[in-house]
Each structure stands twice: as structure tokens, then as C-alpha cells.
C-alpha positions in Angstrom: 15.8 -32.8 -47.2 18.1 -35.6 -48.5 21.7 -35.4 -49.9 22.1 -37.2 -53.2 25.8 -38.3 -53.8 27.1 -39.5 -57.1 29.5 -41.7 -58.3 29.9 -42.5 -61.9 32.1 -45.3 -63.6 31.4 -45.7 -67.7 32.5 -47.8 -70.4 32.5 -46.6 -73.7 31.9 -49.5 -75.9 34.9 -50.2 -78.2 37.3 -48.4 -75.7 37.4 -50.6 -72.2 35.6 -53.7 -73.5 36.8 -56.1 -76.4 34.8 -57.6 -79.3 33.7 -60.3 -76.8 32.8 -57.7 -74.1 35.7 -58.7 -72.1 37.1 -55.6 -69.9 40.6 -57.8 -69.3 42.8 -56.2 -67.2 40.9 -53.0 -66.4 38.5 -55.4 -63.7 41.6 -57.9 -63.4 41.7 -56.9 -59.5 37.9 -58.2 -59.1 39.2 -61.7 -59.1 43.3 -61.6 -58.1 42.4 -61.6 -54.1 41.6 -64.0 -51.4 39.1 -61.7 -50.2 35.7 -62.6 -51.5 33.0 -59.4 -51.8 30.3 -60.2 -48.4 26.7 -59.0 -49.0 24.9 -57.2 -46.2 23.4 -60.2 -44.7 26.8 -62.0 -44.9 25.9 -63.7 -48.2 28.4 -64.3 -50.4 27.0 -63.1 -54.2 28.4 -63.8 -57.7 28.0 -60.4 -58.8 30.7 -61.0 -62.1 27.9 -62.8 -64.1 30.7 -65.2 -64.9 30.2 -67.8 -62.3 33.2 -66.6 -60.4 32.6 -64.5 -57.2 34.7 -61.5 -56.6 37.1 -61.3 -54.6 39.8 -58.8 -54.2 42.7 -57.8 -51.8 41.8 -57.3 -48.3 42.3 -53.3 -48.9 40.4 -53.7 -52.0 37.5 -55.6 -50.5 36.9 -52.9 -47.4 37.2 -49.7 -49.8 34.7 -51.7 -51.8 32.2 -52.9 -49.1 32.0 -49.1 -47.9 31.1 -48.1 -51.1 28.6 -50.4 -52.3 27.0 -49.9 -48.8 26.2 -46.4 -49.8 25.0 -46.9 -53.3 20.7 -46.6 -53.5 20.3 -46.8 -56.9 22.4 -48.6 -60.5 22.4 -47.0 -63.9 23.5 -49.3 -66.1 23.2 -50.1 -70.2 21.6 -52.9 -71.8 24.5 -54.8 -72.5 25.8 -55.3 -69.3 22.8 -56.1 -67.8 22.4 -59.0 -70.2 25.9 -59.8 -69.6 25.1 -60.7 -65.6 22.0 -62.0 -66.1 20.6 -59.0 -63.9 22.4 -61.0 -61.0 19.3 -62.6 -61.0 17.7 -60.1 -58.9 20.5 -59.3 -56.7 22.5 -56.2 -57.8 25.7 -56.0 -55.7 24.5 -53.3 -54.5 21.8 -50.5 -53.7 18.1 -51.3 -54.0 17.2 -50.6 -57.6 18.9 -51.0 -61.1 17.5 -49.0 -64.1 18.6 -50.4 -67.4 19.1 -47.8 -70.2 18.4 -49.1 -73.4 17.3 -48.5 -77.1 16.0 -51.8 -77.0 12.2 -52.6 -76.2 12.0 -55.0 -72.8 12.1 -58.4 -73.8 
């Protein structure tokens, strides 16, 4: 039998994100290092939707890297999946997205 392990991050509309969906300085770090965020396969992805890799402190980019490697699955809302573009297919990490939404599928 498996072990399921969960992590959980949320945004509350109207509380981390601005009127423009910006998150500011709550996902500053994302893009202050010299450090850029290396896939699996030693790709380097453009997970910010923004056209701007991540990268983060040296520190930062290990303790992320050893998390993302451990993530199977993304829960994410509507918003922000339109928001990255899906990463066109690429989530940072794990192997499947599901996108919660009220919307139909377009």
C-alpha cells in the first residue's frame, strides 16, 4: 500500500493576488536569485507563465528541487491555469494537473 503525502499552498482571491492577478512580493523570491529552477532531464522550464524562468537563491532552488521531485499530482483553479498557459503541457512538477473550475472546458 502507498503513502499519500500532502502539501497545500492557496490563494484566496482578493487576499494574495491584486486586481491584475499579480501576487507581488509574496512570489518576489521566484525571480531575485541566480539560481534558475532545473527540470528532471536538466531542462530549464519557464514555469512563471510570464516569460521569465525562475530562479531563486541557491538554498532556495535545492529546498525547491526536492520538493517538486516528490509532488505526483497539481490541484490548481482555473485562473491560474489560464494565467500560465498550462505551461504548455509541462507543469513544473508531478505528472498530472487537475484544474478546478466552475467554468465549462473551453
Amino acid at each position: 500500500m502507498g503513502a499519500v503525502i500532502m502539501h497545500n499552498v492557496m490563494s484566496v482571491d482578493g487576499f494574495i493576488a491584486d486586481a491584475n492577478d499579480e501576487v507581488g512580493p509574496l512570489h518576489d523570491w521566484y525571480f531575485n536569485g541566480d539560481d534558475p529552477i532545473v527540470g528532471g532531464v536538466d531542462e530549464r522550464y519557464d514555469h512563471s507563465g510570464s516569460g521569465s524562468p525562475f530562479k531563486v537563491s541557491s538554498a532556495s532552488a535545492e529546498y525547491v528541487r526536492s520538493t517538486w521531485r516528490t509532488i505526483g499530482a497539481i490541484v490548481m483553479g482555473r485562473t491560474l491555469f489560464d494565467l500560465v498557459n498550462g505551461w504548455e503541457g509541462r507543469p513544473p512538477a508531478g505528472d498530472h494537473v487537475v484544474v478546478v473550475s466552475h467554468r465549462p472546458k473551453p
